[in-house]
C-alpha positions in Angstrom: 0.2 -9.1 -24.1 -1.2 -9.3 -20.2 -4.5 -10.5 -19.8 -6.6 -9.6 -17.2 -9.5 -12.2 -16.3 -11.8 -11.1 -13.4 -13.8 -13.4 -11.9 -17.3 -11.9 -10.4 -20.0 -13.8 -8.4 -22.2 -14.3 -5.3 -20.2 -14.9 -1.7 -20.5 -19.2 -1.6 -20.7 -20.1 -5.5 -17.2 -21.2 -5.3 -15.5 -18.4 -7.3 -11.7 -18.4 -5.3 -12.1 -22.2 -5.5 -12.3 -21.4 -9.1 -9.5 -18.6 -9.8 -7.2 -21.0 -8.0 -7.8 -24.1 -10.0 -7.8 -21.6 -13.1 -4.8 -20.7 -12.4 -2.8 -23.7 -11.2 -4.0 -25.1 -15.0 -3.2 -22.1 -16.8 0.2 -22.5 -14.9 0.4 -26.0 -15.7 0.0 -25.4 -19.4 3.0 -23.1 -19.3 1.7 -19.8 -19.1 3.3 -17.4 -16.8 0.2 -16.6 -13.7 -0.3 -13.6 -11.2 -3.4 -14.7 -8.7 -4.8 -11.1 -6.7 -7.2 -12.5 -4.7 -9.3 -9.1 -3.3 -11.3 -10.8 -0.8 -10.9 -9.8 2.6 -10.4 -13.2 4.0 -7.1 -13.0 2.2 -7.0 -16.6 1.0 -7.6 -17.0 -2.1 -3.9 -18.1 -3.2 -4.2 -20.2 0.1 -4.9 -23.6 -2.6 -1.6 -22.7 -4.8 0.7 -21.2 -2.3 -0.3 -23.5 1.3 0.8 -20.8 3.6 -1.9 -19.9 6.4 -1.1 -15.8 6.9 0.5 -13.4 3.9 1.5 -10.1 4.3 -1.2 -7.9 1.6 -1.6 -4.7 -0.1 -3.2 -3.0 3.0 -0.6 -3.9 5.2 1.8 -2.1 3.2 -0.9 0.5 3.5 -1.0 0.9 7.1 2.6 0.5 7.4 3.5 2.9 5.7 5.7 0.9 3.1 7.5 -1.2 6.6 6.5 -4.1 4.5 8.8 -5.1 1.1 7.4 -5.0 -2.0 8.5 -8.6 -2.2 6.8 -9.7 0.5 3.7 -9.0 -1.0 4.0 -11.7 -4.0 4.0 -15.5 -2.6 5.2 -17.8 -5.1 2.7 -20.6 -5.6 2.3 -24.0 -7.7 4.8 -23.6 -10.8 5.9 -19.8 -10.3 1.8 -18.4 -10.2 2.5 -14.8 -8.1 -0.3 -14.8 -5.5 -0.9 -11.1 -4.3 -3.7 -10.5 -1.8 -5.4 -7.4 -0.9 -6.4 -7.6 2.8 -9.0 -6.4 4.7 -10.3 -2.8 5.2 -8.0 -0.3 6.2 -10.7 1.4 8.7 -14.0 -0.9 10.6 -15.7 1.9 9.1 -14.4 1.8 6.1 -16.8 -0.4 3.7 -14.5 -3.3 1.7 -15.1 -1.7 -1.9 -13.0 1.5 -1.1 -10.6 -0.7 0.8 -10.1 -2.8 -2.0 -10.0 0.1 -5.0 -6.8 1.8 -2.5 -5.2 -1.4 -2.9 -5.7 -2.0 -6.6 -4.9 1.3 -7.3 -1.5 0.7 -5.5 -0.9 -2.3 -7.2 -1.1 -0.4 -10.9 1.5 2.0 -9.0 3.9 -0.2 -8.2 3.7 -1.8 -11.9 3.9 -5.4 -10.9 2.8 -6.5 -14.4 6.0 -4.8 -15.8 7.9 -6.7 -13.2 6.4 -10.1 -13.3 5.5 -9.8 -16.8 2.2 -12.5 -16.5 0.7 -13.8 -18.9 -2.5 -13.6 -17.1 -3.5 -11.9 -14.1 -6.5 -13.0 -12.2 -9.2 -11.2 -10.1 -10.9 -12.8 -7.6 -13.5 -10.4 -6.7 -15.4 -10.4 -3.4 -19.7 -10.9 -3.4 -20.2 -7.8 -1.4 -22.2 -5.1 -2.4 -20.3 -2.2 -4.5 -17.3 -4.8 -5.5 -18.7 -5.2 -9.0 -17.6 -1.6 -9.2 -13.8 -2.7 -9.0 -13.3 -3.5 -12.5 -12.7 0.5 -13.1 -10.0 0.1 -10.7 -7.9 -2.6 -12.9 -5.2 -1.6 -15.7 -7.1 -0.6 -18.7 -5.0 -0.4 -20.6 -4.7 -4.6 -20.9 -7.4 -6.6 -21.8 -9.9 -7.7 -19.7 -12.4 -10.7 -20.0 -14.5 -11.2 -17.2 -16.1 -14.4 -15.9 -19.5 -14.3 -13.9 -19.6 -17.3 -11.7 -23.1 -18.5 -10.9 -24.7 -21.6 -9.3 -27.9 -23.1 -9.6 -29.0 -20.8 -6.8 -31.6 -18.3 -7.9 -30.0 -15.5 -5.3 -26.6 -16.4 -7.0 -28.6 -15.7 -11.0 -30.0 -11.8 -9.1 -26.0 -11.2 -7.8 -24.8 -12.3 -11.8 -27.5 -10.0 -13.4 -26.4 -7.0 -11.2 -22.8 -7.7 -12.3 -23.8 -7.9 -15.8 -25.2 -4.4 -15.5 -22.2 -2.9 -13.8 -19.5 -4.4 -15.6 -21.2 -4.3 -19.0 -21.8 0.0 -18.3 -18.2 0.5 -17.0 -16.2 -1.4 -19.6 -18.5 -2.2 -22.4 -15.5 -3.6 -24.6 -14.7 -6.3 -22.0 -15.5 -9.9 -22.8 -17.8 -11.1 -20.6 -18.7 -14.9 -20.1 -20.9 -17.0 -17.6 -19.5 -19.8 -15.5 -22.1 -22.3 -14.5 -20.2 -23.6 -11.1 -21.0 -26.5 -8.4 -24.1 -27.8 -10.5 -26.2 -30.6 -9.1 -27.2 -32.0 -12.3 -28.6 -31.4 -15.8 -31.4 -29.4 -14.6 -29.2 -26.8 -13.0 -27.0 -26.8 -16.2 -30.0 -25.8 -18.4 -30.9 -23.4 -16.2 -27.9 -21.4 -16.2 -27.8 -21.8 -20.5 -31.0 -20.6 -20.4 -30.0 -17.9 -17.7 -27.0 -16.8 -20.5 -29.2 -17.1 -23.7 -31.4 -14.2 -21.8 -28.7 -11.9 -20.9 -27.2 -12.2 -24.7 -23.8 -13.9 -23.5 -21.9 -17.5 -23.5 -21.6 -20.2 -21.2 -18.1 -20.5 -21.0 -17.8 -24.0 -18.6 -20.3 -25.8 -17.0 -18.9 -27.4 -13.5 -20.4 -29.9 -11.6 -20.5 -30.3 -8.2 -17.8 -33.4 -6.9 -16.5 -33.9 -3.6 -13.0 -34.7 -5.9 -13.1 -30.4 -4.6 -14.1 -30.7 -1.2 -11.1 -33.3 -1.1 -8.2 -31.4 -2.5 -9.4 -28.7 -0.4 -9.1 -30.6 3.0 -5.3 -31.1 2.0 -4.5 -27.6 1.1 -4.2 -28.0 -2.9 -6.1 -27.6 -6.0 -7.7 -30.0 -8.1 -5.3 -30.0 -10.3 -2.4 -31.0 -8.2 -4.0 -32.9 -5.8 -6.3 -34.9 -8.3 -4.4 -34.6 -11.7 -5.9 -37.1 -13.3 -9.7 -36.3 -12.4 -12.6 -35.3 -14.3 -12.6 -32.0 -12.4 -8.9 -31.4 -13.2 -9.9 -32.1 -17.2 -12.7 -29.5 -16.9 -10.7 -26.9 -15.3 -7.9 -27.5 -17.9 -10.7 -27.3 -20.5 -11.8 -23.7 -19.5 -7.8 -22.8 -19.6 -7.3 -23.9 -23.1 -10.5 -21.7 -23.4 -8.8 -18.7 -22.2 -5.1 -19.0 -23.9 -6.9 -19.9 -27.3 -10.2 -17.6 -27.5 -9.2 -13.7 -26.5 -11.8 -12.2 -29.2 -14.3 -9.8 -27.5 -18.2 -10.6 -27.4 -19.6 -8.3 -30.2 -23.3 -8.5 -28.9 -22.9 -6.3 -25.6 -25.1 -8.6 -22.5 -28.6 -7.4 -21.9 -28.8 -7.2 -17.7 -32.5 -8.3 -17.4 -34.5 -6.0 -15.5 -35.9 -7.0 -11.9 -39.6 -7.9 -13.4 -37.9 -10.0 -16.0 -35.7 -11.7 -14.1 -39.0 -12.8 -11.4 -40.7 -13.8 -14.9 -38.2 -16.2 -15.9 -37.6 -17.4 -12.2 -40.9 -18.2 -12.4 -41.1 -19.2 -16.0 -38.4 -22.1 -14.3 -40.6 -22.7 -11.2 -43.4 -23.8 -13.8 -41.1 -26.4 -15.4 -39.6 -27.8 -11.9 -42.7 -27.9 -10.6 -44.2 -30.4 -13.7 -40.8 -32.7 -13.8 -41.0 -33.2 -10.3 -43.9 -32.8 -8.5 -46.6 -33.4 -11.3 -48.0 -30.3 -10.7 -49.4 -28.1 -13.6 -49.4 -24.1 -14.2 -52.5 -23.9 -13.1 -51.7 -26.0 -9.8 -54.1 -29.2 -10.7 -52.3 -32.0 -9.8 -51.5 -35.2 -12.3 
């Protein structure tokens, strides 16, 4: 059976880096890989598939179907089906409504039936109203969703409002956090931590390595440009996670509510601040 992974996180936590690496290792173990990347940049498969411009889902929108079918999938590193969505049909047209047309025609053309995936992955966009999408996928497949967070407090306030939306429009969906681009073992407990209080998992924990920004400067993953790298192990490690665990998080996540999340934030500032800077809660210095 299809399984649908979307992937859900702040604009700059590195979350198409992410789908593309996840899926150039899924593809590499085997498993048959559709990438829809629904950012309006319309690169997401750039990584897998190399080409600079791709004809998307809102082309064959405005076009009124002028574009083939089968120009839409670009066939990337070992046979993954990259699909992207495009930009907004209309300026005024915000990119959430844009992006539900497009998914919407993607279930009606029925790629899954003609590709027959394995996996299809979601890159989702940061912008407001996009965690909203996830209504928009095939229901009728599972769906395990990934919220991709850095060390970044803003990024931890984008993940909690996805938790809430995602966890109220598909309660049954697994639903895991991805600690991403981490600068060191502080960063790593603080996204655990950030996990324990919402009541999910940690799925990976990524560190931040230019071994990225390098296979990015040539056009290719981690896991074809650097195959034999820590980074490409890690990503690998999270794809043996996804083919081998598809059980469903009982325990439904537990968004935190805005005063919460400020008194953990801060809960974190106290501890920063003692490690660091010697300075106490009460502000007396050591």
């Amino acid at each position: 059976m299809t399984q649908q992974i979307a992937l859900y996180g702040k604009g700059g936590v590195g979350k198409t880096t992410l789908a593309a690496n996840l899926s150039a290792a899924l593809a590499e173990a085997g498993k048959s890989v559709m990438l829809v990347g629904c950012d309006l940049k319309s690169d997401t498969g750039i990584l897998v598939h190399g080409r600079q411009e791709v004809a998307t889902l809102l082309d064959y929108i405005r076009s009124g179907g002028a574009v083939k079918l089968s120009d839409l999938v670009v066939p990337g590193y070992r046979g993954i089906a990259c699909v992207e969505v495009g930009d907004s049909l209309a300026e005024e047209e915000c990119a959430s409504r844009g992006i539900a047309k497009a998914l919407q025609l993607l279930g009606e053309f029925d790629l899954t039936a003609t590709l027959k995936p394995e996996f299809i992955i979601y890159d989702i966009p940061g912008e407001a109203g996009c965690s909203g999408l996830v209504s928009h996928l095939n229901l009728s497949l599972q769906l395990r969703t990934f919220i991709v967070t850095s060390g970044d407090l803003m990024s931890f306030y984008a993940a909690n409002s996805y938790i809430r939306s995602v966890s109220r429009q598909f309660p049954a969906s697994a639903l895991d956090i991805i600690g991403n681009s981490l600068t060191g073992s502080f960063e790593e407990s603080f996204v655990a931590d950030f996990a324990s209080q919402v009541n999910t998992r940690v799925s990976s924990l990524i560190p931040r390595s230019l071994v990225v920004r390098h296979s990015e400067l040539y056009g290719k993953t981690v896991i074809e440009a650097a195959p034999e790298s820590s980074h490409a192990q890690l990503y690998r490690k999270l794809a043996r996670q996804v083919i081998e665990d598809r059980s469903v998080w009982q325990e439904p996540p537990k968004p935190l509510s805005v005063t919460e999340l400020r008194g953990w934030a801060q809960g974190w500032g106290d501890r920063l601040g003692e490690l660091e800077f010697g300075i106490l809660k009460d502000g007396a210095g050591i």
